[in-house]
N, C-alpha and C positions, 0 to 999 in steps of 0.2 A: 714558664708553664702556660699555656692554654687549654682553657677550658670551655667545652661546648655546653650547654643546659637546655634542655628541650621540657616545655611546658605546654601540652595541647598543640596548638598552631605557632606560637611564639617560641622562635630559636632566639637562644642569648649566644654571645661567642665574648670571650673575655681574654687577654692576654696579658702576663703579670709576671714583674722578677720576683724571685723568689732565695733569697738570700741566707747570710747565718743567721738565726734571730737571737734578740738579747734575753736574758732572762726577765720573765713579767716582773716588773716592783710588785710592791705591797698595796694594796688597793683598800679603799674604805667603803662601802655602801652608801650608796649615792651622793659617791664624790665625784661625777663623771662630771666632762667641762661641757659648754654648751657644744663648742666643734663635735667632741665625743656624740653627746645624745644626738645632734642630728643624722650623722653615721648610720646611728641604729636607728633611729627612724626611719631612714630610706633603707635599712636594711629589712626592716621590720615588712615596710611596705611591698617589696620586692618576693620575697618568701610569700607573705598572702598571696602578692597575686599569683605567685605560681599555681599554688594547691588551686587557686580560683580557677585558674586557665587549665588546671588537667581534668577538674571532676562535676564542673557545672556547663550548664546552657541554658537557652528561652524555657525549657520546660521547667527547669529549679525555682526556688521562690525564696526572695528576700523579704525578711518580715523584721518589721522594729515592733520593740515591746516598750512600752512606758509605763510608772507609774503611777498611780493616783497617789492622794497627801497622805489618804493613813493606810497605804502598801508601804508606802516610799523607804525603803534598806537606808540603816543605821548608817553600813559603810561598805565598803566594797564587797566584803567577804561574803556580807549578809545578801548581795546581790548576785553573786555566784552562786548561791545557795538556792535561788529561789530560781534561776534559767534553770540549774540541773533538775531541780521537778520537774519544771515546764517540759522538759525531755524526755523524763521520763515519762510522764503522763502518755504524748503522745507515742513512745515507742509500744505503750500499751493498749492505744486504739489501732494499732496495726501499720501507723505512719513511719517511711523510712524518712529518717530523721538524721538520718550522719548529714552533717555538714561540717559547719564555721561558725563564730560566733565571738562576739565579745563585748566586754559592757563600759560604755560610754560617759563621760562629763561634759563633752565640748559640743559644741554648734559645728556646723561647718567652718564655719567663720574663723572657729578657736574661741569662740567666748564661751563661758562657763554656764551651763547649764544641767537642771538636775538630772540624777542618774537615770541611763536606758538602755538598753540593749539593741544588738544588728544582729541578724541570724541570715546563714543561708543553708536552704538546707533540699535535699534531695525532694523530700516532698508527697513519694508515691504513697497516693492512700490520701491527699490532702485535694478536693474540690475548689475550685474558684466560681463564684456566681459573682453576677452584677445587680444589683438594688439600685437602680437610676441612673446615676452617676458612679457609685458608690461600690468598690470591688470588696467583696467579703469570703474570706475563704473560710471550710467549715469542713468538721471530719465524722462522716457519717448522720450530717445534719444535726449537727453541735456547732456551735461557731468558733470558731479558733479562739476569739477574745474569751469568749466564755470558758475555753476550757486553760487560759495564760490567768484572768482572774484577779489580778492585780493592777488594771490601768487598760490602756487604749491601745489595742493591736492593729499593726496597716500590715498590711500583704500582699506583694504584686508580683508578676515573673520579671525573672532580669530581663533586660534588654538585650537585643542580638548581637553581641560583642566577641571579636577574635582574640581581642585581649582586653582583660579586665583590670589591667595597671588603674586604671584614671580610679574604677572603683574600690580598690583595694588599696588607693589612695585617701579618698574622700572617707574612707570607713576609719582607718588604723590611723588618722590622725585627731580623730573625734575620740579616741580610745583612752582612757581612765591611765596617766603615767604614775605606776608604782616599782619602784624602785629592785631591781633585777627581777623582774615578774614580765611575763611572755605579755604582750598587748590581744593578744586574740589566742583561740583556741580549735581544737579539731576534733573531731569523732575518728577512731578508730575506723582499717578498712576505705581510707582514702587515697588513692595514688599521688603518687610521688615525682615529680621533676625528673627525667633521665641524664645525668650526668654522664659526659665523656670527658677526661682526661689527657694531656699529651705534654710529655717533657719536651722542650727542644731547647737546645744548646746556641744557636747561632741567634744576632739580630734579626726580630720578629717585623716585618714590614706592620703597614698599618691596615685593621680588618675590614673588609666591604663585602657587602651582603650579593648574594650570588644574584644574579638578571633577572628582572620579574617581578623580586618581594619589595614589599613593603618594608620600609626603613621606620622605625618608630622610635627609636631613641639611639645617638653614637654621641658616647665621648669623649676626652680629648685625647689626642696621640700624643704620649710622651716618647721623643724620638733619643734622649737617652736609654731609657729602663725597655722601650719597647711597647710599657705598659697603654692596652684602649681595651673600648668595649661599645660593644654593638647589640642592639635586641632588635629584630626584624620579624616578620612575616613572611614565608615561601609560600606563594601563591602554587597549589597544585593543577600540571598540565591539565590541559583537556584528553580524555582520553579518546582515543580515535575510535571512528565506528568500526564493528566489527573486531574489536581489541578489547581485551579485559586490560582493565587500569592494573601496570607492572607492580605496580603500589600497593593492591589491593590483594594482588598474588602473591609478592613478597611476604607481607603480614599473616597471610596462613602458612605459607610456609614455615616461620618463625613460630607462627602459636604450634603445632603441628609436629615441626620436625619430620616432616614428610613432603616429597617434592609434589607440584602444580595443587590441585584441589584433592588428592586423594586422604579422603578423612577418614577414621576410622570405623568401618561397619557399623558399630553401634549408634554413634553419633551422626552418621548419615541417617539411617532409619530416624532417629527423633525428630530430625528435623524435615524432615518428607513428610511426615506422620503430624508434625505441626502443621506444615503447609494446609495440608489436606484438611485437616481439622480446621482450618481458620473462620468459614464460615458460621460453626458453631458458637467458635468461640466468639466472633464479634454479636453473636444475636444475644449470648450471655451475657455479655458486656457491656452492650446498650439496656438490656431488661434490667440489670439492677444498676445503674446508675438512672432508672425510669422509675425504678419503684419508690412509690410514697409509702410503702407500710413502714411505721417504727418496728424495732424490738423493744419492749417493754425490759429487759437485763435477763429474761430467763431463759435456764438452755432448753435447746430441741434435741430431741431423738436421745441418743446415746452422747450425745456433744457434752460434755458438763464444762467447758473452758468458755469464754469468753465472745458472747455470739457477734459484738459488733466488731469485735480483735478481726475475728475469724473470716467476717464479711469484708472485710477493709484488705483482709493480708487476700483474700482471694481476689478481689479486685484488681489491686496490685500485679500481681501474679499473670493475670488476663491482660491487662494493660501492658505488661512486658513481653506478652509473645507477639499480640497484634501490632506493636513498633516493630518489633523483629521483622516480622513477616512483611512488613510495610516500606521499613527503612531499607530494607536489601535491594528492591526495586531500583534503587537511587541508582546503585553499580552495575543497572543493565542499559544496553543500549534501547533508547525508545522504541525501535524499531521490534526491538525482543521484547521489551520489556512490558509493553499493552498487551498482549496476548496472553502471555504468562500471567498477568495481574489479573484478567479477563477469567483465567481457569482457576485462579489460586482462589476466587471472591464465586466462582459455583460450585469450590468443593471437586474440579475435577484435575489436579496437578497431569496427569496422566490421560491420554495420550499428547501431547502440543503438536498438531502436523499442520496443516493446509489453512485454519481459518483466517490470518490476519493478512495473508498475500492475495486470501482468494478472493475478500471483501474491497482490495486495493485495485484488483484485476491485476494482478501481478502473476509468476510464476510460483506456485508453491514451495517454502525453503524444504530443504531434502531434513527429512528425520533426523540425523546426524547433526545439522546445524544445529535444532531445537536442544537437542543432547548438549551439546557445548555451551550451551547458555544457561539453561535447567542447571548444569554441575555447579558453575559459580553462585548461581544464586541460595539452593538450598545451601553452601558453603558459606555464606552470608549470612543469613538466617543460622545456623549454628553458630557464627561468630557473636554475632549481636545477642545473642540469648544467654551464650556464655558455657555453652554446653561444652 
């Protein structure tokens, strides 16, 4: 059997006999041998970091939670107990809160230390300020500790990692070992590892990672059974000027189900209509992350729900279109890509002709060209939104 595993940027490739198997014995509750539990440890480890490497980056935020002496959980259960608040609370100030999480006894080190929790978690809706040195994150000018409530809360964004093994190392070994019970946990609404499959019948040579990538863990070839395994990195081509990245076209195609960029009427229009709009949007967007007025808890107008919920999810919401509209630039060529950024940031998507050749002293690109680049980009901008 071989098996491919695709997580974010980290391909795994594994190759394995797969034989009659015998019937499991009878097993006891945490009669597993030491061999055993390491197994699952690095199995343990392995799974985290998948889910890590499909659904986080630098914009996510890792926060540990600790407790003071008289918060401090009886015992485990009692400590699950009190993170699933903590989740809740935040899902009701507006904060997208799916992540990761799980609650700790050890040091790094493995020495025994009282109970705390690791979380990671999406975040939007969640501000980071700095006090000196001192990073404090705070949700609608509340401060995170203040609204966890039980001890000393740190917050920081992860670091810029293609793969996240070393930390979904250092986390799920520090993890609380209770006996057939998961080490960490997930929020619903998180992607998933893509697995492929492939029986083959003949002797499996030994696996190596295609020209380019990053090699990050291989090992051993057993040259009886066949049995290796390899986890790399596929550094993606550059894509050439004047070329939309084959990659990049592939992937709508796939969401789509329709050949090159042709999206469906409706969903082109939103996303034009975003573009266009973006100027708005970013002057709303910096106005209330500018504004010092509190809410005092009471509704306005016809509102009766939740006024800082409501302030937080629409923030959010603004902060998702302006990455969109931002991140798509990425897939144009620079060439194209400043001038379009140029119209998208005065509010004028329409018409793109003559300005950035004519300021170069260049020949003006023919209308047509400006067309061919415009199409991918608002197609990007629909991807990234999710429309």
């Amino acid at each position: 059997m071989k098996r491919t595993l695709r997580s974010g940027k980290v391909i795994e490739k594994s190759q394995f006999f797969v034989g009659t198997r015998k019937p499991r014995a009878d097993r006891r509750k945490g009669s597993s041998s030491a061999a055993r539990m390491d197994v699952n440890m690095n199995l343990a480890v392995r799974r985290f970091a998948r889910i890590l490497n499909c659904n986080f980056d630098p914009d996510d935020i890792l926060i540990t939670l600790t407790y003071s002496d008289e918060h401090l959980p009886a015992d485990y259960k009692e400590a699950d107990r009190l993170i699933g608040l903590f989740l809740r609370r935040l899902k009701r100030l507006g904060v997208d809160a799916r992540g990761v999480w799980l609650t700790a006894d050890k040091d790094k080190r493995g020495n025994a230390e009282r109970l705390h929790h690791h979380m990671i978690i999406k975040g939007d809706g969640i501000q980071m300020r700095r006090d000196g040195e001192k990073l404090i994150a705070c949700v609608s000018g509340k401060k995170l500790e203040d609204i966890w409530g039980c001890g000393i809360l740190h917050a920081e964004h992860l670091e810029q990692q293609d793969d996240y093994t070393p930390l979904a190392a250092y986390l799920v070994r520090q993890a609380v070992a209770v006996a057939d019970a998961k080490k960490w946990h997930s929020s619903r609404g998180l992607e998933k590892p893509v697995i492929e499959e492939e029986i083959i019948t003949d002797q499996a040579d030994e696996l190596r990672a295609p020209g380019g990538a990053e090699v990050l863990e291989v090992g051993h070839y057993d040259q009886e059974t066949g049995s290796h395994y390899i986890r790399y990195i596929r550094r993606p081509k550059k894509a050439k000027e004047g070329r939309v990245d084959e990659t990049v076209k592939r992937n709508f195609v796939n969401h789509y189900g329709l050949r090159g960029y042709k999206l469906p009427p409706k969903t082109f229009k939103r996303a034009r209509y975003l573009v266009e709009d973006y100027p708005r949007i970013k002057r709303e967007y910096e106005d209330m992350l500018t504004d010092s007025k509190r809410s005092d808890g009471q509704p306005r107008g016809t509102d009766p729900g939740n006024p800082t919920a409501t302030i937080a999810a629409r923030r959010a919401q603004l902060g998702d279109d302006i990455r969109a509209v931002e991140k798509a630039l990425e897939y144009i060529p620079k060439e194209y890509a400043d001038p379009i950024e140029k119209h998208v940031k005065d509010g004028t998507l329409y018409p793109l002709s003559v300005m950035a050749r004519k300021e170069r002293g260049r020949t003006p690109a023919h209308r047509n060209t400006w067309q061919n680049w415009i199409q991918p980009y608002l197609y990007m901008v629909a991807i990234l939104r999710g429309y």
